[in-house]
C-alpha positions in Angstrom: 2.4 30.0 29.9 5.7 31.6 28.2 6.1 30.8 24.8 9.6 29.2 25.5 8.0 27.0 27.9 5.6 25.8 25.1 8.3 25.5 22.7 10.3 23.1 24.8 7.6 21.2 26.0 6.7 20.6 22.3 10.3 20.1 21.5 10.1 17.1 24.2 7.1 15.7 22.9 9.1 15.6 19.3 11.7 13.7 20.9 9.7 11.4 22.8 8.0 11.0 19.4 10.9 9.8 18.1 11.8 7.5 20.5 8.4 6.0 19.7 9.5 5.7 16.1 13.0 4.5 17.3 11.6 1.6 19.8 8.7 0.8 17.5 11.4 0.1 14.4 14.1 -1.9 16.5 11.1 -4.1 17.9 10.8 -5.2 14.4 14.6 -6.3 13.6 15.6 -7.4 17.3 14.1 -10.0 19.4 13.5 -8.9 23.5 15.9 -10.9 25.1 18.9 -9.5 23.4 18.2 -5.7 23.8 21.6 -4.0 24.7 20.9 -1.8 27.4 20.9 1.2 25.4 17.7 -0.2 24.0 16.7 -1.6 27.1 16.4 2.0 28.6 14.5 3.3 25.5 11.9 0.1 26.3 11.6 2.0 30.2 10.7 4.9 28.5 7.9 4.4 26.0 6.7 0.8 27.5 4.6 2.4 30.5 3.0 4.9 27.9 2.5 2.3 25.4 0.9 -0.1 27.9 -1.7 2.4 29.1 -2.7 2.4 25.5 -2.9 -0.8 24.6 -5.3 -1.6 27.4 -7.7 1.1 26.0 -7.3 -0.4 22.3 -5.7 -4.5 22.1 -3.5 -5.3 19.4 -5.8 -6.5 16.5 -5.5 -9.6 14.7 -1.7 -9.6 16.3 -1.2 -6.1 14.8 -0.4 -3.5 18.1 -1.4 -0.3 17.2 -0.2 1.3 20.3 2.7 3.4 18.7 0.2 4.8 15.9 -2.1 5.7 19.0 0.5 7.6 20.9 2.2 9.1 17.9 -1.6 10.6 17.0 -2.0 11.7 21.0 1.5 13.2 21.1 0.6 15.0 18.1 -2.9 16.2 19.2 -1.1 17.8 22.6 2.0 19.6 20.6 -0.7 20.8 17.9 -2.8 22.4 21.1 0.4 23.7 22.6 1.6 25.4 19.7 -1.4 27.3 18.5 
């Protein structure tokens, strides 16, 4: 593959990284119900990911580790793309 290509690929895994970051931090201060739509879109992006993960690894003692996990997988793949 082009170089570009890698570097834009990784460049969209940063930003879907910090989405991630984003969605994980405004679940913390915002209940579900009163998402404004802005929000609401971020929660159709990262959700079906985040999903997938947590039925490989369930949220322990109420603690979902799902953002960690794709954070660490979205890392692995940018690390493999640009080296």
């Amino acid at each position: 593959m082009s170089g570009t290509l890698l570097q834009v690929l990784a460049a969209m895994l940063r930003l879907y990284s910090l989405m991630l970051v984003l969605y994980a931090l405004l679940s913390w201060v915002m209940h579900e119900e009163h998402y404004p739509p802005a929000v609401r879109w971020l929660q159709s992006m990262v959700e079906p990911v985040l999903t997938k993960i947590r039925r490989v690894i369930p949220p322990i003692a109420g603690i979902d580790l799902s953002v960690i996990a794709a954070l660490l997988i979205i890392e692995m793949i940018r690390s493999l793309l640009l080296y």
